[in-house]
Structure formats: C-alpha cells, structure tokens
N, C-alpha and C positions, 0 to 999 in steps of 0.2 A: 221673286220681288225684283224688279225695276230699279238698275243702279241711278243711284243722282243724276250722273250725267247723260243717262237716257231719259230720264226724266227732264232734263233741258232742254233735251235734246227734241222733248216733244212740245215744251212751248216755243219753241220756236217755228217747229215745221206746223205750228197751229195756225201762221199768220200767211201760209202757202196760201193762193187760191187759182183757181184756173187751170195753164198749163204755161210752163215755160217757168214756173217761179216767180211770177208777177204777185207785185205785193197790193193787195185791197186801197190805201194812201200813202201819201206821200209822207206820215206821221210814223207808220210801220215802218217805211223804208228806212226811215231818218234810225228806227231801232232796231232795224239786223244790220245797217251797218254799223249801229251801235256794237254789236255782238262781236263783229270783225277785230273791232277794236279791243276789246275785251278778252279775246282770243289768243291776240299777241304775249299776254300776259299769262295764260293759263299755260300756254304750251308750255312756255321757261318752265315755268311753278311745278306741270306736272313731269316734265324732264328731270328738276331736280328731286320731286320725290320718289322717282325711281330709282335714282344714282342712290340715295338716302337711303333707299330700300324700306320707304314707307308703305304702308297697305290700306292704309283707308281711302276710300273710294275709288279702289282700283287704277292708281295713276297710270298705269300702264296703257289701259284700255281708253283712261279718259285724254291721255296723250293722243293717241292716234284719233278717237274722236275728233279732238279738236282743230289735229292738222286739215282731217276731212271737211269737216265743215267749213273752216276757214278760206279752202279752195273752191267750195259749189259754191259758197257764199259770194265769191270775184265774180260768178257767172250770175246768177242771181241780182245782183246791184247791176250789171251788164244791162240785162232783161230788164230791170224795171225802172230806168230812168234815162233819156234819150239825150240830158243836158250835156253841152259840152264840159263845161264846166266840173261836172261831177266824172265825165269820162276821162278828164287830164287827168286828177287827183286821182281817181282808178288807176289809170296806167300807173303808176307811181308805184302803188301797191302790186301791180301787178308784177313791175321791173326788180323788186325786194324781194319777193314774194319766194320765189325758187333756192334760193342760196340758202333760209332759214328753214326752210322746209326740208331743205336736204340736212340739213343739221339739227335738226329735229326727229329724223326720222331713224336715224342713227343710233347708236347702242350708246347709254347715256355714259360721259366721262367729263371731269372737271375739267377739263380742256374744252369741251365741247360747249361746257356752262358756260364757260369764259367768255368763247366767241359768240355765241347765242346774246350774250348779255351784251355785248360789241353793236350787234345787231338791233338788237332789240327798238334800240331811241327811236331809228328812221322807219325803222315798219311801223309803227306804234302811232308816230308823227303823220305820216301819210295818210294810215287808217283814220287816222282822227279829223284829216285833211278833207276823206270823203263825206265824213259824217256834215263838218263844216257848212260845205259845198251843197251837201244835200239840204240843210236845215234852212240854208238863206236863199236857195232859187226855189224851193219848193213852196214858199207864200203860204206855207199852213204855221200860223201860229202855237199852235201845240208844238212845233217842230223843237223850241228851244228848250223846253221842261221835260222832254223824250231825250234830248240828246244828255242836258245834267243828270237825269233821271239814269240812262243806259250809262254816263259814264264813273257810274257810281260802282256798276260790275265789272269794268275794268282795275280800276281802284282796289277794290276785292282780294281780285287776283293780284295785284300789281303789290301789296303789299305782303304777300302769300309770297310771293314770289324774290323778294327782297328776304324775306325772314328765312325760306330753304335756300338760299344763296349763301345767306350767313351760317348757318348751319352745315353748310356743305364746306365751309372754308373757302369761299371764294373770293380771293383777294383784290378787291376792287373797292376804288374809295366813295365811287358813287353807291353803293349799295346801301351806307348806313345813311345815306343826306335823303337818298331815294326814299328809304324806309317813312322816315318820319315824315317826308316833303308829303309823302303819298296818305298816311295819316292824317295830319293836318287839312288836306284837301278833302278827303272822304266825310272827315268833323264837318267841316263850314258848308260842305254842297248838303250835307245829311240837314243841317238846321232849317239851309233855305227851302227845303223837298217840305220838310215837316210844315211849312207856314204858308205854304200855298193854299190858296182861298177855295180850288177847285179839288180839294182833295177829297176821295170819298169814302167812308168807312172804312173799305175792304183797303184802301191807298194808306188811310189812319192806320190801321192793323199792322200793314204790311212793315212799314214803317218804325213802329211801337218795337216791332220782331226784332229788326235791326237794329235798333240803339241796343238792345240788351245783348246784340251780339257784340256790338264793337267797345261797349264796356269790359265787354271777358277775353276782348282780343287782346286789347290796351292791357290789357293786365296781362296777358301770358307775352307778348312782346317783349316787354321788359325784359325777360331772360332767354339767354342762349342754349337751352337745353333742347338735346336733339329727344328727349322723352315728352316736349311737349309739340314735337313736329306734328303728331296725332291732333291734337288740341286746335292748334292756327288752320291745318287741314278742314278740319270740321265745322269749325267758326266760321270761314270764310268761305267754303260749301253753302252754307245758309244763309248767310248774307248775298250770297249770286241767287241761290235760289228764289230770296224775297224782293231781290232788287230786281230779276225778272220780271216778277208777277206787278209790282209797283212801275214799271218801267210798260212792259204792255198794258196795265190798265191806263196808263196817261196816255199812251197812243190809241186807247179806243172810245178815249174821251170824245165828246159831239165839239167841233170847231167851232171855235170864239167867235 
C-alpha cells in the first residue's frame, strides 16, 4: 500500500508534462508553487514528529520527501515561467532555501525546532512571495481561487505544526497566537472556497470532507496531550490530501 505522502506525491507529479517540468498553465503553476509554500510548513511538522517519536504516516520518510521536493520544485517554477518578476521572488527562496534545509536534514533536536521555527516566517514569506507574483503576471483568472484554494494546505500543515511545537515544549510565544491566527484563517478561506459559484460536485465533496475534518481538529486542539499527537497527524493528512484534489480541480477548471 502507498504511503499518504506518496500518494501526494503523485498528484502532484500528475500535473508534469513534456520535459524539463513545464507545467500545462499558468493556473498549475500558480499550484505547485502553491505546494512550495505548503512545504515550509510540513517540514517543521514532520521534524517535530520525529523528535515526538510519532509513527503515523512515517514522519521520517515524509520529512525527507518533502525537503526533496521542495528543492526540484525551485527548478521546476525556474523552468516554467521566464517572468522577471517571479524570478526576483524565486531568488529569495532560493537565498533561504539552504540554511533550513540543512537543518532539516539533521537529526531532529528541540534546538533544532527552535531555529527552524526562527526560520520558518521568511522562507514561508518568500514562498508565498512567488505564488503572489506568479498569480498577478500570469493574467489567468483562476489564478486567485488556486492560490486561496492551495493556501489552505499550507494552513493544514501550518497548524500541525504549531500544535507538535507545543507538544514538544517549545518555548516560543509565537506558537500559541500562530496556532489560533492559523485557524481562524483556515475557517474564513474554507467558507469563501465553499461559496464559489464555479464549484463542482467532485470541489462540493472535496470540500464537505474537510469541514468534518477541521470540526474534529478544533476539538482535539484544544488539548495539550501528546496521546492525541496521532489524532492532529491524521486530521490534517486529510485535509492536505482533500485540499490537493480541490486545489488541482480549480486549476483545471476551463478559463473565465
């Protein structure tokens, strides 16, 4: 059986075509670098469920997944968009890029979490820098409901990643404003995703999925127990995995 995160791993490399990693539009492009972004936040997540010595969904393995992808991914957005614009904001990422990666790659230690989390704002910022970039010179309309749409799996993670922080004991004051800021955003982008006019079934579905996860997330949040580190893990597994499939179905939507 196909772990989760190879199972992302193949919608993603689903929106490959050609050679070189050129993406099909400019609507895709706008959602793997969505992914980028999203990435920054899984790495922490699955760094700390390794220090945690969590086992669901192989953090280990989905740790290094994600550092990998994270780096073809720089090549990738390279390849498929020639704007300067989007090249600046690249560089950015690219100039961050090295220092968390080496500390990521590292044998996980609450020191390690610490500076990672140090880290974290500006790789995050940049990444989202490209997404930006790519959403407003790319003249595809979709581009804006692909970018809330993909930044709803950063969000995922991002509060995944806030809750094994706390759990780990890591002392930092952003973590608990982070937690709930990151909530709250997830709530209010989830309502407007729900009431778009071009949503379709299978976007209706995907959707429906994820409210009933982020009801049982809100509810296990609440408490600090590293017994329900399993629980947030899982929860918010599935909410990336549905906010994928909702996130490329809005980038293969037909152009307004």
């Amino acid at each position: 059986m196909k772990s989760a995160s190879s199972l992302i791993g193949l919608i993603f490399l689903t929106f490959v075509i050609g050679t070189g990693g050129v993406y099909a539009s400019d609507a895709e492009l706008v959602d793997i670098a969505g992914s980028q972004r999203m990435l920054t936040q899984r790495i922490l997540k699955s760094y700390c469920q390794v220090g945690l010595n969590e086992v669901y969904g192989n953090p280990t393995a989905q740790l290094q997944d994600a550092v990998t992808r994270f780096e073809s991914q720089i090549v990738t957005i390279e390849k498929g968009s020639s704007n300067e614009r989007v090249k600046r904001t690249l560089a950015k990422v690219k100039q961050l890029w090295p220092e968390y990666k080496a500390l990521a790659s590292e044998t996980p230690t609450k020191q390690g979490a610490a500076k990672l989390l140090a880290l974290n704002p500006d790789l995050l910022a940049a990444a989202h820098a490209v997404v930006v970039a790519l959403e407003e010179t790319s003249g595809v309309k979709a581009g804006e409901i692909v970018n809330l749409s993909g930044r709803q799996r950063m969000l995922s993670q991002r509060m995944a990643m806030f809750y094994m922080l706390q759990l780990w004991g890591i002392e930092d004051a952003s973590i608990a404003t982070g937690l709930e800021k990151a909530n709250k955003e997830f709530s209010q982008a989830h309502k407007r995703l729900s009431l778009q006019r071009s949503n379709t079934p299978d976007i209706k579905k995907g959707l429906n999925s994820v409210s009933k996860h982020l009801k049982l997330l809100e509810r296990t949040m609440q408490y600090k127990d590293q017994n329900l580190s399993f629980s947030v893990a899982m929860t918010t597994e599935g909410m990336l995995a549905e906010m994928n499939k909702v996130t490329a179905a809005y980038a293969s939507l037909p152009a307004q």
